[in-house]
DSSP file (Angstrom, degrees, kcal/mol; ACC not computed):
  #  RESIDUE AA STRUCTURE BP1 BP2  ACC     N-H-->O    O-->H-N    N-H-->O    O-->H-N    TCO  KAPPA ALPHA  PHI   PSI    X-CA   Y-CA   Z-CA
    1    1 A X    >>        0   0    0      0, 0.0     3,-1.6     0, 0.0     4,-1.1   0.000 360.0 360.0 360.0 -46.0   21.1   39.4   -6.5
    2    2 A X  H >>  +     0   0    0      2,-0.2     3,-2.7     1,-0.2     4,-1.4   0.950 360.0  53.9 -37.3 -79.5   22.6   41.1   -9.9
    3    3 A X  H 34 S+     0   0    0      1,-0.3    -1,-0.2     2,-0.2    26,-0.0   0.553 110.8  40.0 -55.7  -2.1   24.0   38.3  -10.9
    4    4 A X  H <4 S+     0   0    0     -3,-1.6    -1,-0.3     2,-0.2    -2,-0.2   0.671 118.5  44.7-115.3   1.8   21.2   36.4  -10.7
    5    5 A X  H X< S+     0   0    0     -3,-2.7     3,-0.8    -4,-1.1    -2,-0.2   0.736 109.4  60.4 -79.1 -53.4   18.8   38.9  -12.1
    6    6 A X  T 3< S+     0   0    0     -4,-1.4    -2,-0.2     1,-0.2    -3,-0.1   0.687 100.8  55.5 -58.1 -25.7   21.5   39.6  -14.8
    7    7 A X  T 3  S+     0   0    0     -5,-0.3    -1,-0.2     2,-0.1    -2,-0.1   0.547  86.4 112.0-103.9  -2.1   21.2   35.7  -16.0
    8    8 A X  S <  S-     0   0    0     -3,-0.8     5,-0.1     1,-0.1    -3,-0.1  -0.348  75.5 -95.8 -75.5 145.6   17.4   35.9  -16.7
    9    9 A X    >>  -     0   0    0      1,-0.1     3,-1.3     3,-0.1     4,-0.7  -0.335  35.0-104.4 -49.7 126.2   15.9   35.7  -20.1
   10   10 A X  G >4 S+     0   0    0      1,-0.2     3,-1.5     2,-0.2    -1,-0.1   0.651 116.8  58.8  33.3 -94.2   15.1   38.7  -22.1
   11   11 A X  G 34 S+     0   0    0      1,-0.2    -1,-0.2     3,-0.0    -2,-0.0   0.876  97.7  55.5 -60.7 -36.8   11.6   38.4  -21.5
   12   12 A X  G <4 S+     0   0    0     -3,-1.3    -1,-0.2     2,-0.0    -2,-0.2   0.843  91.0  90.6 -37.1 -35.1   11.7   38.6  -17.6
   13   13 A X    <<  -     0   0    0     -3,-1.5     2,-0.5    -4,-0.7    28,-0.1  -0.363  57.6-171.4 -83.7 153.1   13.4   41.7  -17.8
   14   14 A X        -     0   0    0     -2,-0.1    26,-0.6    26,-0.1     2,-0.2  -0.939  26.4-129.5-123.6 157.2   11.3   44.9  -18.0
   15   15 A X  B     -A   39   0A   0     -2,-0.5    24,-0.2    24,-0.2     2,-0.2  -0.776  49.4 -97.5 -99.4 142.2   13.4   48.2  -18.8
   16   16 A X        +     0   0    0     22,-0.8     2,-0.3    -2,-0.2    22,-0.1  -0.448  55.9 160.4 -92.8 173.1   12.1   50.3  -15.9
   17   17 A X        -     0   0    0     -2,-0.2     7,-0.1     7,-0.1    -3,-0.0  -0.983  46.7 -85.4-166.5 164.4    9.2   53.0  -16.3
   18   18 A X        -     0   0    0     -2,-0.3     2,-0.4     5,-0.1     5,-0.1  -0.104  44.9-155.2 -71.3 170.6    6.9   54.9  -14.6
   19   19 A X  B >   -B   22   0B   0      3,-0.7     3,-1.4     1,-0.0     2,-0.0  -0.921  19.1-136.0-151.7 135.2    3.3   52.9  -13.9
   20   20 A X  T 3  S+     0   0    0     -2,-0.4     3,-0.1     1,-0.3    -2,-0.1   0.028 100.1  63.2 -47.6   2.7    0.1   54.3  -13.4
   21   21 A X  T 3  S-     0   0    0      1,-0.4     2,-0.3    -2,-0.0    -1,-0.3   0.542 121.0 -54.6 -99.2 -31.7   -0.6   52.1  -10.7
   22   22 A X  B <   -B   19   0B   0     -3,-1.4    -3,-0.7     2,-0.0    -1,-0.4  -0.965  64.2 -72.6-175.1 172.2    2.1   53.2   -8.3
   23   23 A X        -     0   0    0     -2,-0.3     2,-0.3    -5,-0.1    -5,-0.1  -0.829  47.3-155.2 -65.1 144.8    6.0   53.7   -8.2
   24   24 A X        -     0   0    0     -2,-0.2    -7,-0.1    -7,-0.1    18,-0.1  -0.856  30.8-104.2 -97.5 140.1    7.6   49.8   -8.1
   25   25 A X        -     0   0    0     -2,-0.3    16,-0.4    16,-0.1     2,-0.2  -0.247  41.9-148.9 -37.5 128.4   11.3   49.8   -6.5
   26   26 A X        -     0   0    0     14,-0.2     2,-0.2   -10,-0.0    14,-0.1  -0.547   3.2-142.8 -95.6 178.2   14.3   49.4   -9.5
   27   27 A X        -     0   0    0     -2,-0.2     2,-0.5    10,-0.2    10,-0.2  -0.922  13.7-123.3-144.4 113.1   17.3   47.9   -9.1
   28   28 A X        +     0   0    0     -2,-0.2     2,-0.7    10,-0.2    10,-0.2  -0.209  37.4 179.1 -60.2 128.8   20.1   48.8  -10.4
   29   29 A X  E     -C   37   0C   0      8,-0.5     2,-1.3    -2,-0.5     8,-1.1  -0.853  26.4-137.6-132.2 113.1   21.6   46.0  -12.5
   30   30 A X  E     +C   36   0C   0     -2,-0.7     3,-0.2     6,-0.2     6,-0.1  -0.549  27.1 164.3 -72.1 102.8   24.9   45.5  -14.7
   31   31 A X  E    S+     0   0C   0     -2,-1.3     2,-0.4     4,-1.2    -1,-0.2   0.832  72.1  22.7 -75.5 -33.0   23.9   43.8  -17.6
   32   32 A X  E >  S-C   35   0C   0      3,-0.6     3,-2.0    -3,-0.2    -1,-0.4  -0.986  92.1 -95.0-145.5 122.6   27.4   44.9  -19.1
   33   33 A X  T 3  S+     0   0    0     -2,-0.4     3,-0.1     1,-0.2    -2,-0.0  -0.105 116.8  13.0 -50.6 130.8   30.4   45.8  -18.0
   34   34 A X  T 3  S+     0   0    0      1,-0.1     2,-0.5    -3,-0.0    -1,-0.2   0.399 110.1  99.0  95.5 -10.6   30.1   49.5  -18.0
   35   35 A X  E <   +C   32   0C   0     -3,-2.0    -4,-1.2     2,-0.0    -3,-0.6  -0.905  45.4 179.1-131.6 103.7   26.7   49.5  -18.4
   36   36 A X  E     +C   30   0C   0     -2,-0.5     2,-0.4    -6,-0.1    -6,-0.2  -0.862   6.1 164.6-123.6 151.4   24.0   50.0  -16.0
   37   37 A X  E     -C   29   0C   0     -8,-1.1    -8,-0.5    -2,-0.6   -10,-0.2  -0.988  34.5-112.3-153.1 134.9   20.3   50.1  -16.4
   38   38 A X        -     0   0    0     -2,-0.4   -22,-0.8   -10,-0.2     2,-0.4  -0.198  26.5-165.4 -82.3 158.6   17.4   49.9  -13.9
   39   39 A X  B     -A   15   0A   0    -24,-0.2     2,-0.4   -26,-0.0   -24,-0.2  -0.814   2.4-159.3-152.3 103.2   15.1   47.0  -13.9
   40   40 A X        -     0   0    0    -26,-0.6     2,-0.4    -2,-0.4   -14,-0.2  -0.724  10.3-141.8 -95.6 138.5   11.5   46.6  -12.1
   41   41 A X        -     0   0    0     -2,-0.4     2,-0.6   -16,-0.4   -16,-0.1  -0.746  14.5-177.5-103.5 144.1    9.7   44.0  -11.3
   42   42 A X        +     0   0    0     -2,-0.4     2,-0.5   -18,-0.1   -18,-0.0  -0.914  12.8 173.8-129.1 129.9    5.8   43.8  -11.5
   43   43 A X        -     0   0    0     -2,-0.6     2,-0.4     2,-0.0    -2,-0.0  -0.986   9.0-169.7-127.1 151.5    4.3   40.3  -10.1
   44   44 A X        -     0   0    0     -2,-0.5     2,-0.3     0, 0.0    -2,-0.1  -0.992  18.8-130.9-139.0 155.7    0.5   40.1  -10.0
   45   45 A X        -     0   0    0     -2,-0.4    -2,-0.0     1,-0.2     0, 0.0  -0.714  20.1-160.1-104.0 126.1   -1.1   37.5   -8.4
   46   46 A X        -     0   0    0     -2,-0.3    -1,-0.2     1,-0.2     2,-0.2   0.224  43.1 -55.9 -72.0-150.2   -4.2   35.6  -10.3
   47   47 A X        -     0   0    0      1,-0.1    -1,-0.2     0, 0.0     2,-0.1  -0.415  64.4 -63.9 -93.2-179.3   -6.6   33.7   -8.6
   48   48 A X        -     0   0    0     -2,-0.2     2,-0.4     4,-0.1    -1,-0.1  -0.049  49.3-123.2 -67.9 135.1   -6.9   30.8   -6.1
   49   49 A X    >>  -     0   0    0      1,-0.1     3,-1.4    -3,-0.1     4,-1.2  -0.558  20.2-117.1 -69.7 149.0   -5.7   27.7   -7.3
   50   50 A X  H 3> S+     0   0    0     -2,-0.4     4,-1.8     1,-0.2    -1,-0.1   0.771 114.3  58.1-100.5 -28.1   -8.5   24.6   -7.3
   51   51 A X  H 34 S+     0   0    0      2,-0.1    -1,-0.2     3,-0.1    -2,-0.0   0.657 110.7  35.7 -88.9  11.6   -5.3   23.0   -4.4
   52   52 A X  H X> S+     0   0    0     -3,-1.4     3,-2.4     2,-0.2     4,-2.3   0.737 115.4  52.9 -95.6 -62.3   -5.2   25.5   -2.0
   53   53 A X  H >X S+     0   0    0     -4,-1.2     4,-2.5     1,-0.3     3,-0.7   0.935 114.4  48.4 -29.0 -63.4   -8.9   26.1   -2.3
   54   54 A X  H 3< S+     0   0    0     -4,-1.8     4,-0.5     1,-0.3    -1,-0.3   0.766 113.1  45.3 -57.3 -24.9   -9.1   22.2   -1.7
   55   55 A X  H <> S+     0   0    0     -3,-2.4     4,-1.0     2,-0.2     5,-0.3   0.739 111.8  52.8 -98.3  -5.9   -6.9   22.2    1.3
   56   56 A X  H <X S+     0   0    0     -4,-2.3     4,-1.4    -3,-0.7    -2,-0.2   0.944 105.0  49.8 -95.8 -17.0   -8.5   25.1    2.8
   57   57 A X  H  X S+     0   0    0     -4,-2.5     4,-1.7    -5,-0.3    -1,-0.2   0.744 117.0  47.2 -65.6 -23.3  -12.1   23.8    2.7
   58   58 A X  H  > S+     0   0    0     -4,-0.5     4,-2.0    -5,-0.4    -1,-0.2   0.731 108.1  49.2 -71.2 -28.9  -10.7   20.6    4.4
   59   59 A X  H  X S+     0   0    0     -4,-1.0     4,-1.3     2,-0.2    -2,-0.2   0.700 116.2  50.0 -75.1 -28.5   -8.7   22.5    6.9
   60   60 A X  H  X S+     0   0    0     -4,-1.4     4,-2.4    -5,-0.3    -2,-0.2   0.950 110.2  47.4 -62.3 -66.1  -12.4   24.5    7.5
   61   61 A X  H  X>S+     0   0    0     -4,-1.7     4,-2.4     2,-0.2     5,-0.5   0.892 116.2  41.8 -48.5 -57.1  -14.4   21.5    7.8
   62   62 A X  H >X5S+     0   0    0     -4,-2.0     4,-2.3     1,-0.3     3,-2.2   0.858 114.9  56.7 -53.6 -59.4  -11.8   19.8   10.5
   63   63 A X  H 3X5S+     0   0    0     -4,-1.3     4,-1.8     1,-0.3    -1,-0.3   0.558 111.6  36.7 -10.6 -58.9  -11.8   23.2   11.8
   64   64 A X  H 3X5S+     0   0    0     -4,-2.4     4,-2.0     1,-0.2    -1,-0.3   0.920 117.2  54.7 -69.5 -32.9  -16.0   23.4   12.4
   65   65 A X  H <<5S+     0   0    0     -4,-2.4     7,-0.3    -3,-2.2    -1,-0.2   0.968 100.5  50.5 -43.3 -53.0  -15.9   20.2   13.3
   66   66 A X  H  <<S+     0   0    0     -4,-2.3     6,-0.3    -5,-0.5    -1,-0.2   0.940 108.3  67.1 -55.8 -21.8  -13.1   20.7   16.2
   67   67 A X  H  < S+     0   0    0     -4,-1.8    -1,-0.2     4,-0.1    -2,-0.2   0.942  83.0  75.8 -43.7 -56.4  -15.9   23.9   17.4
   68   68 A X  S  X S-     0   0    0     -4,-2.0     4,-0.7     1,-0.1     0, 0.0  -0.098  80.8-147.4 -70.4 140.3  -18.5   21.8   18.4
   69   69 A X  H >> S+     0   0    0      1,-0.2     3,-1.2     2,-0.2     4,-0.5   0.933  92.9  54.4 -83.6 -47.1  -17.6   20.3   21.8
   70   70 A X  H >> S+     0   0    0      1,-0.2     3,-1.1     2,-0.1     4,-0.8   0.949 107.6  47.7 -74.7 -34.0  -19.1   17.2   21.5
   71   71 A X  H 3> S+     0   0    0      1,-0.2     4,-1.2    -6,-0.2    -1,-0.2   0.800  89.6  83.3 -60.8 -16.3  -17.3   16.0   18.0
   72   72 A X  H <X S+     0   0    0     -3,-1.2     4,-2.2    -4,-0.7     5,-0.2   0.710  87.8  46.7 -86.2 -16.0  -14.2   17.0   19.2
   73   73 A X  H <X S+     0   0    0     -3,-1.1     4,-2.8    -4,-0.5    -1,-0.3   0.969 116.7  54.2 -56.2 -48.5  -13.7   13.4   21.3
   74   74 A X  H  X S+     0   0    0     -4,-0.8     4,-1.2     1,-0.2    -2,-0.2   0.624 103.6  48.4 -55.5 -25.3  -14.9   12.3   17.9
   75   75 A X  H  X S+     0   0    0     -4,-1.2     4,-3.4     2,-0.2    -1,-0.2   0.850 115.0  44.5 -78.4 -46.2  -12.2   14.2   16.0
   76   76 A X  H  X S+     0   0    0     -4,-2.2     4,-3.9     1,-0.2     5,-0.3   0.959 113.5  50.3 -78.9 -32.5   -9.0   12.8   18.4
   77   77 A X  H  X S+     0   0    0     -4,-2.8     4,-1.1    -5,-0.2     5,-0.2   0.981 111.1  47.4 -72.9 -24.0  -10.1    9.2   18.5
   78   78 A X  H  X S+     0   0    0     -4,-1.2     4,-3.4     2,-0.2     3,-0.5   0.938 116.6  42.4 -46.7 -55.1  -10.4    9.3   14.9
   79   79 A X  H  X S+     0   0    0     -4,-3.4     4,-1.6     1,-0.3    -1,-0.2   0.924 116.9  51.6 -34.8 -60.6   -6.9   10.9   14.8
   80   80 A X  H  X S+     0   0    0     -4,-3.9     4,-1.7     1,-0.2    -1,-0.3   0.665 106.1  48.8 -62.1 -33.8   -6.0    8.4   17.4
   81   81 A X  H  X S+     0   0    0     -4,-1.1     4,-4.4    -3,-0.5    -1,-0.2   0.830 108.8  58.3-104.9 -35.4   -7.4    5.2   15.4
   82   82 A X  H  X S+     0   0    0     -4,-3.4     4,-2.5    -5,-0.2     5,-0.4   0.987 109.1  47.4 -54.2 -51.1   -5.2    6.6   12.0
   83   83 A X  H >X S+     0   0    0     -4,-1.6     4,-1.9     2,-0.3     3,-1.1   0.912 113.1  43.5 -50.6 -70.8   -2.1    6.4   14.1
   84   84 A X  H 3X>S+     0   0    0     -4,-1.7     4,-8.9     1,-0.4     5,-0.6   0.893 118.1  49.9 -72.2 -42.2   -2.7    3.0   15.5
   85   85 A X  H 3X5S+     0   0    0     -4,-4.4     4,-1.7     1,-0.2    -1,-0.4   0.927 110.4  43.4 -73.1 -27.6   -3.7    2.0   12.0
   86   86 A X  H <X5S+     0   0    0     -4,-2.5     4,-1.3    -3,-1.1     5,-0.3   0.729 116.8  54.8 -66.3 -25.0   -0.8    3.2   10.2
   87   87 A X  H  X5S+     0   0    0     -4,-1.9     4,-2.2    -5,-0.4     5,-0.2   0.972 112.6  38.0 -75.2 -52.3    1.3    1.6   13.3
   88   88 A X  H  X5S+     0   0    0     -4,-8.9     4,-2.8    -5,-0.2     5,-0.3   0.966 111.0  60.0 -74.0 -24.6   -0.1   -2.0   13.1
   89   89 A X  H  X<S+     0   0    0     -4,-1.7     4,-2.6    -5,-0.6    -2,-0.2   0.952 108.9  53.6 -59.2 -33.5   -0.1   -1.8    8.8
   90   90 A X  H  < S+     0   0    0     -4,-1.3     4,-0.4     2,-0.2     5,-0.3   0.974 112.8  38.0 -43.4 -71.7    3.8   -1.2    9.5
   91   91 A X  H  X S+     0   0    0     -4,-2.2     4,-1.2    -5,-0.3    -2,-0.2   0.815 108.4  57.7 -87.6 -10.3    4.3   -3.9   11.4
   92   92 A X  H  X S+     0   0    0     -4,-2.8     4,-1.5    -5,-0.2    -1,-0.2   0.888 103.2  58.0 -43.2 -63.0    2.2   -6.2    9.8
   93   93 A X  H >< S+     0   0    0     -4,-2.6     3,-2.3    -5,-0.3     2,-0.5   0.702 110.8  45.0 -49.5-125.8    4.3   -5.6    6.5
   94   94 A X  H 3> S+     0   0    0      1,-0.4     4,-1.0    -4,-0.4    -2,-0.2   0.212 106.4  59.0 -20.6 -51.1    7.5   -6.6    8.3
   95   95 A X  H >< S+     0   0    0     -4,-1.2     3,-1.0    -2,-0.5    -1,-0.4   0.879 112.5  32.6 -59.2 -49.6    5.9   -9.1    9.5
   96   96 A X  G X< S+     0   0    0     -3,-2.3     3,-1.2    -4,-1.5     7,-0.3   0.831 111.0  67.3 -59.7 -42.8    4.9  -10.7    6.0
   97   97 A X  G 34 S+     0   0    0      1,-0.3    -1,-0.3    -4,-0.2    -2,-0.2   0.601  96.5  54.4 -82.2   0.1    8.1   -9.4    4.7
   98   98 A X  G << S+     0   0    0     -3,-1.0    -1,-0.3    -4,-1.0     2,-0.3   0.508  81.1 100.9 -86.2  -8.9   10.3  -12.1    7.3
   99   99 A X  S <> S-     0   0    0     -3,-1.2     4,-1.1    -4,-0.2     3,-0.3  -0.716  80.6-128.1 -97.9 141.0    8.7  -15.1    6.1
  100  100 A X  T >4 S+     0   0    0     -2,-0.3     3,-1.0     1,-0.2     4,-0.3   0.841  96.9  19.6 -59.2 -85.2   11.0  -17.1    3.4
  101  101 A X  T 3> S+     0   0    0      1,-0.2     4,-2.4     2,-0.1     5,-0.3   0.406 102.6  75.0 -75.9  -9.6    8.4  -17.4    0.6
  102  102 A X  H 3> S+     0   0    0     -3,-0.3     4,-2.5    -6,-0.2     5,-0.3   0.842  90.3  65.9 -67.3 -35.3    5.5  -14.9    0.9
  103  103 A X  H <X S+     0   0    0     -4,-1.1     4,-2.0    -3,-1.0    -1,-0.2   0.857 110.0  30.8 -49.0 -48.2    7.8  -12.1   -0.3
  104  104 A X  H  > S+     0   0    0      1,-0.3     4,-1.2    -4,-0.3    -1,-0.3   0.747 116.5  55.9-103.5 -27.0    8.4  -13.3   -3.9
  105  105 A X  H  X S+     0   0    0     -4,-2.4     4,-2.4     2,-0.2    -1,-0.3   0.916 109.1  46.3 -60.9 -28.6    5.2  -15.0   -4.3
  106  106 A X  H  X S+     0   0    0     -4,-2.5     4,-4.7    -5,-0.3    -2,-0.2   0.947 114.3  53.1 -79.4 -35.7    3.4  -11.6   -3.5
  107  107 A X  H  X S+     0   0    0     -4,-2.0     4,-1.1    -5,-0.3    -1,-0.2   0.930 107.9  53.6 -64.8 -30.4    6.2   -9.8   -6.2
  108  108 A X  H >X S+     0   0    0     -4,-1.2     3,-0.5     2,-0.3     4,-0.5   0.857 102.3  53.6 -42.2 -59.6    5.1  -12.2   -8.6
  109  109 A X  H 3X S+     0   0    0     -4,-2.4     4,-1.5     1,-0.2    -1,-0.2   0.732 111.7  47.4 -25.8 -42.3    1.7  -11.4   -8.2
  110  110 A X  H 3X S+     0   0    0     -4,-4.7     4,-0.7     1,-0.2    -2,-0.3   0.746 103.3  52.5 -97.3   1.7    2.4   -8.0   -8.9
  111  111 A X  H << S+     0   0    0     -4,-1.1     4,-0.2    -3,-0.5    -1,-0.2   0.678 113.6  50.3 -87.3  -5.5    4.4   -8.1  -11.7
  112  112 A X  H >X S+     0   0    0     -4,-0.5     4,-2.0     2,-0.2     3,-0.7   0.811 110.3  54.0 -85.3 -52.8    1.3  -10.4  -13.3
  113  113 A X  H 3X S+     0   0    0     -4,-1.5     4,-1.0     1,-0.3     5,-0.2   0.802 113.3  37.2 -73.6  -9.8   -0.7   -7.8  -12.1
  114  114 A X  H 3< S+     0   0    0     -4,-0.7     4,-0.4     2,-0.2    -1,-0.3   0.651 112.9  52.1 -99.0 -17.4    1.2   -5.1  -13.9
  115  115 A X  H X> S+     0   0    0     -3,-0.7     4,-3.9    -4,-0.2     3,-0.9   0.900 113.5  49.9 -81.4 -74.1    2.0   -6.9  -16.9
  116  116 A X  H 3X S+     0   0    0     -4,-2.0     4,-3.1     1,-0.3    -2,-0.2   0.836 115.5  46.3 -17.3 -56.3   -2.6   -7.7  -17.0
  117  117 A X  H 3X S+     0   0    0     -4,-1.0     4,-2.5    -5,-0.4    -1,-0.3   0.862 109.9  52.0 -82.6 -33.8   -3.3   -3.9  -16.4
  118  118 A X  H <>>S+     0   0    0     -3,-0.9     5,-3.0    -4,-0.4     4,-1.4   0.850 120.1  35.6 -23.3 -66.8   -0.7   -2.8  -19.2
  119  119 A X  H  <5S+     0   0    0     -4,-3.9     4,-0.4     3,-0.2     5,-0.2   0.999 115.0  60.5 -62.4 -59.0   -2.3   -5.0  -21.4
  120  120 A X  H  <5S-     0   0    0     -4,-3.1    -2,-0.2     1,-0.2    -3,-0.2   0.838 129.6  -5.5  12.8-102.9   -5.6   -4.4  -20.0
  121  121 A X  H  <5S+     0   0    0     -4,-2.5    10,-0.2    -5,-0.1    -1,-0.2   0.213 120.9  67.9-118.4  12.9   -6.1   -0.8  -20.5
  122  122 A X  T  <5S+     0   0    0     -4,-1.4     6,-0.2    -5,-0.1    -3,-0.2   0.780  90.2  47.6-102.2 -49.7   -2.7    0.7  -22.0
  123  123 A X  S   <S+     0   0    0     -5,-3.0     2,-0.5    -4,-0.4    -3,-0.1   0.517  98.4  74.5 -87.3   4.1   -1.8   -0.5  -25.5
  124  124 A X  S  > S-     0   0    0     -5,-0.2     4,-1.6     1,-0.1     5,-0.1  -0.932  74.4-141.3-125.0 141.5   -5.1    0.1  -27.1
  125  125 A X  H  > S+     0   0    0     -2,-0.5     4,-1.8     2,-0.3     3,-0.4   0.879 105.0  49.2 -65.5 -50.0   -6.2    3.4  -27.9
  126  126 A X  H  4 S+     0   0    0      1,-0.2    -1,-0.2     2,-0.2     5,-0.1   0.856 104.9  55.2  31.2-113.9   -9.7    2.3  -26.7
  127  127 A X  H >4 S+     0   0    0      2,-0.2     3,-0.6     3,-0.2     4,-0.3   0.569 101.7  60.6 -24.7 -50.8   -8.6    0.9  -23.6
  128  128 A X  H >X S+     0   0    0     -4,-1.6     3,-6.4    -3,-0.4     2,-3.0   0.983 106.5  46.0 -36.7-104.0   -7.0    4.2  -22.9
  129  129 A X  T 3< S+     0   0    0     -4,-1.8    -1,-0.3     1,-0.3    -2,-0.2   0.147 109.5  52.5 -41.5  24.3  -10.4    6.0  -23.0
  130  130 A X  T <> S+     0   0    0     -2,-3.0     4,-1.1    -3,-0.6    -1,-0.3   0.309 108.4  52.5 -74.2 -33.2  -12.2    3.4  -20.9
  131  131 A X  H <> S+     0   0    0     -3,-6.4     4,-1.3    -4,-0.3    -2,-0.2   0.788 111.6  46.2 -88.9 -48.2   -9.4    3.9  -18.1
  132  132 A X  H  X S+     0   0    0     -4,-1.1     4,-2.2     2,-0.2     5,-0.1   0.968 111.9  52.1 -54.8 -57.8   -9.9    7.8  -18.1
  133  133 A X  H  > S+     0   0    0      1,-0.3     4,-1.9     2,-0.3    -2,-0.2   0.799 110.7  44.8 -46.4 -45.8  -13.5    7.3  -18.0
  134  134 A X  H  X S+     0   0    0     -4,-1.1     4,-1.7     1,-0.2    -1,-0.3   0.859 113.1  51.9 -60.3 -36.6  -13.3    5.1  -15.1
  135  135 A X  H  X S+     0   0    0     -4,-1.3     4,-1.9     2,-0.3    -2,-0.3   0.882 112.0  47.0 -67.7 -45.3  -10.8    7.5  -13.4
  136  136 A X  H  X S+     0   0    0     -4,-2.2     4,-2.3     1,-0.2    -1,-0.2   0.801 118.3  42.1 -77.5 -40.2  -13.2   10.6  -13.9
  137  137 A X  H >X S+     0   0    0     -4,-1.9     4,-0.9     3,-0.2     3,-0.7   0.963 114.0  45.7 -58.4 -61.6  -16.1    8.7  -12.6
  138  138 A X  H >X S+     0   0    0     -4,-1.7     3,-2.4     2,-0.3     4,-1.7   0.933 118.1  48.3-124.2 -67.5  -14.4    7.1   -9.8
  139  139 A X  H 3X S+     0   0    0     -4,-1.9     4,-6.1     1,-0.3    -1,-0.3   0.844 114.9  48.3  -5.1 -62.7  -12.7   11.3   -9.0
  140  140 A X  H <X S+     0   0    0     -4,-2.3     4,-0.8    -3,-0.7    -1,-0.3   0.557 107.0  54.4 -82.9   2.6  -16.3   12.6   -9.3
  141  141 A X  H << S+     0   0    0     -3,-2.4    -1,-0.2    -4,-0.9    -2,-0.2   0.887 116.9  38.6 -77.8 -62.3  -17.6    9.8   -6.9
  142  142 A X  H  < S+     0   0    0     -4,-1.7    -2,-0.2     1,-0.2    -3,-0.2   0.920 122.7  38.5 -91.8 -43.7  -15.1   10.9   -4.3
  143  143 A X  H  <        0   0    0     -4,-6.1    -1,-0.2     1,-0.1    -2,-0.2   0.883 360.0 360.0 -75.7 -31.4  -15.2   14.7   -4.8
  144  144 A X     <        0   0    0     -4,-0.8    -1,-0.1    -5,-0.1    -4,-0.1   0.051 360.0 360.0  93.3 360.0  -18.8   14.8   -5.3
């Protein structure tokens, strides 16, 4: 733990002192052979961040949902129907991806389509702002 306290920048370290908030714990720390000097650490915590905030109101929702007795069939076949769809899109893709020609006609498609969208909305400054705009709209659509 010194040594890895010892490798921190400057600023991290605080020289210790008393704090009107409380005593914080030192640690004694060799910065220099021969040389030892105590070192405290203060963290404070801001506020919630806008993706915890986001996962917990989603976790809430399934949450009220699962209360209610009667949604809660609704909740597992839903559950149930992602699984089966993620299961057949799986094997579907295989499926496409054994046949001789489909592969490289569909990569050829996307590399057209990546080259188009490049052009599209990337090398003009413009274009740029028209691609954001859509992206902000299209964001505030889905978050509401």
């Amino acid at each position: 733990m010194a040594s890895t306290v010892a490798s921190l920048p400057s600023p991290l370290l605080l020289p210790a002192r008393k704090s009107q908030s409380g005593n914080f714990s030192t640690f004694p720390v060799s910065l220099l052979s021969g040389r030892r000097k105590h070192v405290s650490f203060i963290v404070k915590a801001s506020g919630e961040s806008s993706e915890s905030s986001t996962t917990l109101t989603v976790f809430k929702s399934v949450q009220n949902v699962w209360e209610t007795p009667e949604d809660r069939l609704g909740l597992v076949g839903l559950g149930f129907a992602a699984i089966a769809a993620f299961w057949a899109s799986t094997n579907f893709i295989a499926a496409i991806d054994k046949l001789p020609l489909f592969p490289t006609v569909l990569e050829l498609i996307g590399i057209f389509y990546s080259v188009w969208f490049t052009y599209r909305y990337l090398v003009f400054k413009p274009d740029r702002e028209e691609l954001f705009q859509i992206l902000n709209k299209a964001a505030s659509d889905i978050l509401g």
